[in-house]
N, C-alpha and C positions, 0 to 999 in steps of 0.2 A: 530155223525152221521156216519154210517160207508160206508164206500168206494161206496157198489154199490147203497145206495141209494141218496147220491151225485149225480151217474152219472144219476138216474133216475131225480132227480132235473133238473140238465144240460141240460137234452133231452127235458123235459118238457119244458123248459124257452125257447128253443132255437127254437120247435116247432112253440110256442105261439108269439116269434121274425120274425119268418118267415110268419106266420100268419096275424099279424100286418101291415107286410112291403105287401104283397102280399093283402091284404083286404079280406081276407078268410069271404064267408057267414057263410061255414059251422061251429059250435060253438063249439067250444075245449074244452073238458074235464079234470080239472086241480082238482088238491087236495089244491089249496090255495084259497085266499078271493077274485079271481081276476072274475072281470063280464066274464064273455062269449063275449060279446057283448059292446062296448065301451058306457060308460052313462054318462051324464053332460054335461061339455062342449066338451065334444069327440063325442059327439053322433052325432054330423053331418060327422063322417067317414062313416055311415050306410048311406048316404044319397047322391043325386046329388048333387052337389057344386054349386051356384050360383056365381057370379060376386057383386052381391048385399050384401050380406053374407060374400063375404072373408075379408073385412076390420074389421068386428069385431069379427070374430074368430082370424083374427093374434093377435086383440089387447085381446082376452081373453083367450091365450097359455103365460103360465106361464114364459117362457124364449123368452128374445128378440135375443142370440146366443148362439149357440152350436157347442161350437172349440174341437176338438181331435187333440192333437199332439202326435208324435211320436220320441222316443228318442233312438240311437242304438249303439252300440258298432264298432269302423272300423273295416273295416273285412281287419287286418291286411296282412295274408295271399294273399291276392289278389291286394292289395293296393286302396282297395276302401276305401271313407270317410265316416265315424257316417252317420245314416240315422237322420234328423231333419228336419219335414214335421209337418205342422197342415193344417186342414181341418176346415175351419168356415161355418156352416149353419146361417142365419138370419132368424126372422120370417116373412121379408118383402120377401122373395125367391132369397135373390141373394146367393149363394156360393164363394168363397175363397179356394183355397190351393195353399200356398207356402212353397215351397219344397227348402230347405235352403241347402242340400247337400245329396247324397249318395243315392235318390232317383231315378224312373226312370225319374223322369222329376221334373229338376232341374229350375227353377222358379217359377214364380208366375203368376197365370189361373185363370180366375174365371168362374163361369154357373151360375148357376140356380135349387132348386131346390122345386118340387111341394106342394104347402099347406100341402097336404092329408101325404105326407112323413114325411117333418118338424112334423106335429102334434104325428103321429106313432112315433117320436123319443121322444116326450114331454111324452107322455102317455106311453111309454117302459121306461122312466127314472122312471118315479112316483109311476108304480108297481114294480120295482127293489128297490125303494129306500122302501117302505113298506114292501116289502119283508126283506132289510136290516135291516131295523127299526131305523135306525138313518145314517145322511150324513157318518160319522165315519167309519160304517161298507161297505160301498161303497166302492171296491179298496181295494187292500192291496198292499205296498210297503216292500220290507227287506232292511232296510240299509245296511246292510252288506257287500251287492255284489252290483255289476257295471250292473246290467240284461238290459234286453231293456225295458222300461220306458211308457207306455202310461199315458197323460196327459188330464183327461178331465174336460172343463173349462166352468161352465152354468154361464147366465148372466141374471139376472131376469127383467122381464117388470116394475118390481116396485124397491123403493129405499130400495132394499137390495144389499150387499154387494158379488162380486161373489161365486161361489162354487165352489172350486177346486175338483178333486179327483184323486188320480195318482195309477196305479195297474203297479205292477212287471208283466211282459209277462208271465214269465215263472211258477210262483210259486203263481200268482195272484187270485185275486178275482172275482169266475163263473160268476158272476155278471153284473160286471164289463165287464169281452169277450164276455155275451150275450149282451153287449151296444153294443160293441168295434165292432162285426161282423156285426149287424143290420145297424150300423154307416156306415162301409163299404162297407154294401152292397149295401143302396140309394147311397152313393161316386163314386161305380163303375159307374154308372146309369147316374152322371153328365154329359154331354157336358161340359166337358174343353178345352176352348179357351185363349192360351198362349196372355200373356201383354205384349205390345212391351216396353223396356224400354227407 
C-alpha cells in the first residue's frame, strides 16, 4: 500500500473515531465493510438511553474492561522518571488511572465514565480489529529498540482469557493510535478525583 494511501486510511479511520466519540447523525462515507450507522447490539447508540435498558446493554458489550497503559522512556536530560500510567474503563461506568510515575498526576483517581462512550470504544475496537483481521495484526511492537510502549488490555464478559495488544508509539500500528486517541480522548472528558491514601 503506498505511503498516501495509508494516509487516506488514517484520515478516514480517524474521522469515523471522532465520529463515534461525538454521535455524529450525519452518515460517513467509508470505502470499507463498516455500517454508516451502528447495528445490533450498538444500535441503541441511535437512540435515547433508558435507565431500564442500561443493565442489559452493559451485560451485552463484549468487554467487562478496557485498561491502556503507558510505558516511557526517562527523559534523562531533565531528570524526570519513565512515564507508567493506565487508564481502566469498566462496563459498570466506573474509571481508574493510576499514574505510577513521570506523569502529570502521579496517583491514583478514579470517575466515571458514560455507557454511550464505553460502548463507542467496544464497537471502535471490533471494527479495527476486522479491519485487522486477526487480534495479531492489532499493534505492532519492534523489539529492538526501548520506544515508548502502549499496552492495551481487553477483558471479556465471558470466560475467555484476556487480550493483550501492545504497539510501539513511534513506528506503530495506525490502528492501533486510532484506538489509542479515541481512548484519550473520552480520558480527557473524565472527572478525576484523586484517592486519599
Amino acid at each position: 500500500m503506498s505511503s498516501r494511501a495509508k494516509q487516506a486510511v488514517v484520515c478516514v479511520l480517524i474521522v469515523i473515531g471522532v465520529s463515534l466519540l461525538q454521535g455524529a447523525e450525519e452518515p460517513v462515507s467509508v470505502k470499507s465493510d463498516w455500517a454508516a450507522q451502528p447495528q445490533g447490539k450498538y444500535e441503541f447508540l441511535q437512540a435515547p438511553l433508558t435507565e431500564e435498558k442500561e443493565a442489559s446493554i452493559r451485560q451485552s458489550l463484549p468487554f467487562r474492561r478496557i485498561k491502556l497503559q503507558r510505558f516511557g522512556s526517562p527523559d534523562v536530560l531533565n531528570g524526570g522518571r519513565a512515564v507508567n500510567e493506565y487508564v481502566e474503563f469498566h462496563v459498570d461506568g466506573k474509571a481508574l488511572l493510576h499514574a505510577i510515575s513521570g506523569s502529570k498526576k502521579d496517583g491514583v483517581y478514579t470517575g466515571t465514565i458514560d455507557l454511550r462512550d464505553y460502548a463507542r470504544l467496544c464497537l471502535l475496537y471490533e471494527a479495527l480489529l476486522r479491519e485487522a483481521e486477526t487480534p495479531e495484526k492489532f499493534g505492532h511492537e519492534i523489539p529492538s529498540s526501548p520506544p515508548v510502549i502502549s499496552e492495551l488490555t481487553l477483558t471479556f464478559n465471558r470466560e475467555k482469557p484476556n487480550r493483550v495488544h501492545r504497539n510501539d508509539s513511534n513506528f506503530g500500528d495506525f490502528k492501533f493510535w486510532v484506538f489509542e486517541n479515541v481512548f484519550e480522548n473520552i480520558e480527557s472528558g473524565v472527572k478525576w478525583e484523586q484517592v486519599q491514601e
